[in-house]
N, C-alpha and C positions, 0 to 999 in steps of 0.2 A: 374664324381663322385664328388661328393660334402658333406661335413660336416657341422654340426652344427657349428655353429663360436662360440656358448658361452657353446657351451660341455665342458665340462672340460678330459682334459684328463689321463687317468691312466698309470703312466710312472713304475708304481712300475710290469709291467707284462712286462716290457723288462727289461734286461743288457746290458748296452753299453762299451765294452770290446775294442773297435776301436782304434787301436794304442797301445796295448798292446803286452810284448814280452811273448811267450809262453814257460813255465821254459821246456827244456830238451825235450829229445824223438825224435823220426823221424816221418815225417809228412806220415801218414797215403796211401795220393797222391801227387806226386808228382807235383811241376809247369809245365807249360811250354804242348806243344802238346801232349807229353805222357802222361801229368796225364790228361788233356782232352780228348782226345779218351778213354782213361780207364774211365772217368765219362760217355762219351756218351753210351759206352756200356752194363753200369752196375752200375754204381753209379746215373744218372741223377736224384734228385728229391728225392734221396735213402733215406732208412730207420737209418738202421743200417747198410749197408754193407761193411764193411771197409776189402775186401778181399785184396786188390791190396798195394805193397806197390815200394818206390822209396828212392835212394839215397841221394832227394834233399830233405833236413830237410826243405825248405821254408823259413825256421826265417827270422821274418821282422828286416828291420833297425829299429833301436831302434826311438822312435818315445817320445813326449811327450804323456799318455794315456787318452782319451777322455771319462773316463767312465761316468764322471757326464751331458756329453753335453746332453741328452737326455732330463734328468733333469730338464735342466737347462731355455733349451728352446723349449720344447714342452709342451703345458698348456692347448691348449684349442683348439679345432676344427678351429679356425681360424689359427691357428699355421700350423694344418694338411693340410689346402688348401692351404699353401703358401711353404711349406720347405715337402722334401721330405720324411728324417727321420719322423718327425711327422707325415706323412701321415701315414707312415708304423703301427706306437705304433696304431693311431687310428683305422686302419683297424685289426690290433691285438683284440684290446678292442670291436670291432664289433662284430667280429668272437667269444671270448669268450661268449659276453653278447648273442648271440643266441645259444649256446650249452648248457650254462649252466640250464637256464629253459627249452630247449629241454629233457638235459636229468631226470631231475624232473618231467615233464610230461611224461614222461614215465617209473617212478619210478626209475632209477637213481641215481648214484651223478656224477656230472664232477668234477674232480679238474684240477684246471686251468693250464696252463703250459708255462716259459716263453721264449719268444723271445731272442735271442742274437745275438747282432749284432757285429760282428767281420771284422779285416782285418787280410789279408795274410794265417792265419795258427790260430787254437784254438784246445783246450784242452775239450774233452769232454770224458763221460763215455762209449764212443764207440769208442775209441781212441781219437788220433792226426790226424786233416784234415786239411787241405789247404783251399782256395779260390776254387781252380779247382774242388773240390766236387759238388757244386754249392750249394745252398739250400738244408737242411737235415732234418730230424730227427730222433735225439736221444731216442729211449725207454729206454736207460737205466737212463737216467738223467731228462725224458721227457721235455725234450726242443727243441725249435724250434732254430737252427742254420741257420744266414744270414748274407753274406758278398754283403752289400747295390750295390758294383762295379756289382753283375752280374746282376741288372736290365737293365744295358749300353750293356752286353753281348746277355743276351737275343733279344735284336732290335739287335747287329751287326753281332754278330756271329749266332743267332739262326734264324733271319729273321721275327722275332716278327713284329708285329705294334709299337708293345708297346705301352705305354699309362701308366694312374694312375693305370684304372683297371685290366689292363693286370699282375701289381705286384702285385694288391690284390688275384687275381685269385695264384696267385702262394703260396703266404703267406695261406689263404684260406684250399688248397690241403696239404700244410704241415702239419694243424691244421686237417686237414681229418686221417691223418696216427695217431695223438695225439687219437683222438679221436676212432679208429680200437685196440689201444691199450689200452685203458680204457676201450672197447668192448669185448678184448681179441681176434678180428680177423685178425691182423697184424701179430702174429705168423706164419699163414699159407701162407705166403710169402717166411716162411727160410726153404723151402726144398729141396732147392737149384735147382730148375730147372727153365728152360726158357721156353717161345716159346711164341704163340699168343693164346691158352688155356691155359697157367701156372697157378698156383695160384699168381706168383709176379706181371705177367700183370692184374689179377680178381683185387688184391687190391690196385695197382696204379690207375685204372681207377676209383674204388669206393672211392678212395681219390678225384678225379677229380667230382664224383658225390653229395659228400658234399658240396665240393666249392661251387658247385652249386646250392646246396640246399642252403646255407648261404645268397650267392645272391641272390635271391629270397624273402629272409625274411631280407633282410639288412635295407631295407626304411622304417620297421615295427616291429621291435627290441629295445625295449625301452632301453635309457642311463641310469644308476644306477646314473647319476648326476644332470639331467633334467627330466628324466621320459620323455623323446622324443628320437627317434633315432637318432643316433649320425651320420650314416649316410642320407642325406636327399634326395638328389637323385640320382639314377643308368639311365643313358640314353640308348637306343637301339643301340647307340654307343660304349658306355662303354663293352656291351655283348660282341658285335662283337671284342672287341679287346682283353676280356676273352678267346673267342675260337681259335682267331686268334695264340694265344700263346700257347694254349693248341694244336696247330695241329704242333706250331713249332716245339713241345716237342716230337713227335710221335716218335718211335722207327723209324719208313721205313724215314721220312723226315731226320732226323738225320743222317742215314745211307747211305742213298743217297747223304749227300752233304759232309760226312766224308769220307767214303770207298768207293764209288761210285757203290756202290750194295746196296741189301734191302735182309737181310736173316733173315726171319722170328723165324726160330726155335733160334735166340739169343735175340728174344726180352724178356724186361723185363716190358717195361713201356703201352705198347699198341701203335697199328697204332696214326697218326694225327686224322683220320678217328674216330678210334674209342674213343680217348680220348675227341674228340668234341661234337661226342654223349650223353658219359656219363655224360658230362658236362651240356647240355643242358636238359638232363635227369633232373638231379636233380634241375635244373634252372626252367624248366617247370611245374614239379610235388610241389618241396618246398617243398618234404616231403622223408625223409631218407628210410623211407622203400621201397619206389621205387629205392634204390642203389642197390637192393640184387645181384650184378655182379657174384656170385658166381651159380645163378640158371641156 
């Protein structure tokens, strides 16, 4: 994955909160193996679901707060190919610059929603979380919450490839549930039920389906800064390490290598199997209406 070097980039659709302490409260999940199993089972990738909660508040050591490093030094697609953070802001700004005239073409408005990149434990409208949550989002604050550490988790713990694209795909999927909620079909998630026909597994995977629509249209997304895409190339590599991640994430993979069984009727997120599909779904088509997971 590669960016324009002379794109400029828009820092103002993140918050860099990294090394901040978070005032009061108990953290939503807990650290440590218990509040991981509780992610794998029902939080991974989650919306809003802050059922579960833990004795360990998380609070980080007091730290100097890094909120302006973003800022400071992420500027320009050259930034983006070289520092990691930067990659992230720019594949942020990718992702919005294709939804926003998506959804204008098709009468529409998006409003934009932003990124926060946090450690340890943050403070959002859907409570207090941790790190162990893993990547989220928030409808009630519509922001995208990322603690940058579980990109290292995803390859060690979850058996990813990893790669660049493997994090855009993840970032991508979160901006998928942003946008189910501007749709108003994220709702049909909270009925609380599981299984491998749920509605929670329909809109994780249709999350997984936009991703893919994005990538698709990422190399032909004009920059609001150059009038050129700000990303320039996606290799057949790069996909492979999209789906590679996305099968990491599966409910049965997960559950096979945490509880050493696969029970479907507690799935929330979808098999490997089918979250590769729907991925490639929207990757092949480049067009949202082929997400309809709920038909």
């Amino acid at each position: 994955m590669q960016f324009d070097d002379d794109a400029n980039l828009d820092t103002s659709e993140v918050q860099d909160v990294r090394g901040s302490r978070v005032p009061g409260g108990k953290a939503t999940i807990g650290g440590g193996l218990a509040g991981l199993i509780a992610l794998f089972f029902g939080l991974f990738f989650g919306t809003n679901e802050f059922g579960l909660s833990s004795d360990d508040t998380g609070t980080p050591a007091t730290t100097v707060s890094s909120a302006a490093q973003v800022q400071q030094h992420c500027r320009t697609g050259s930034d983006a190919n070289t520092k990691d953070d930067c990659r992230i802001v720019a594949v942020v700004n990718s992702v919005q610059d294709y939804w926003r005239p998506e959804f204008r073409r098709r009468s529409g408005t998006y409003t934009p929603a932003s990124t926060v990149f946090f450690t340890h434990q943050v403070s959002t409208a859907c409570g207090a979380a941790t790190s162990a949550v893993g990547p989220f989002y928030c409808p009630g604050d519509r922001k995208v919450y990322l603690d940058l550490g579980f990109f290292d988790e995803l390859r060690t713990k979850f058996g990813s490839s990893g790669g660049p694209f493997a994090q855009a795909y993840v970032v991508a999927h979160e901006y998928g549930h942003h946008v189910q909620n501007l749709m108003g079909t994220l709702k049909r998630s909270q009925d609380g039920r599981t299984g491998q026909n749920s509605n929670a597994v329909k809109v994780e995977l249709q999350a997984d389906c936009y991703a893919g629509v994005w990538a698709r249209n990422a190399t032909r997304t004009p920059d609001e800064s150059t009038g050129r895409p700000l990303i320039t190339n996606l290799t057949d590599a790069d996909i492979r390490d999209g789906l590679d991640a996305a099968a990491a994430v599966g409910d049965d993979r997960i559950q096979e290598r945490f509880q050493g069984r696969v029970t479907p009727e507690s799935w929330t997120h979808g098999s490997a199997q089918q979250r590769q599909q729907w991925f490639y779904q929207g990757y092949r088509s480049g067009d949202m209406a082929q997400c309809n997971t709920f038909r």
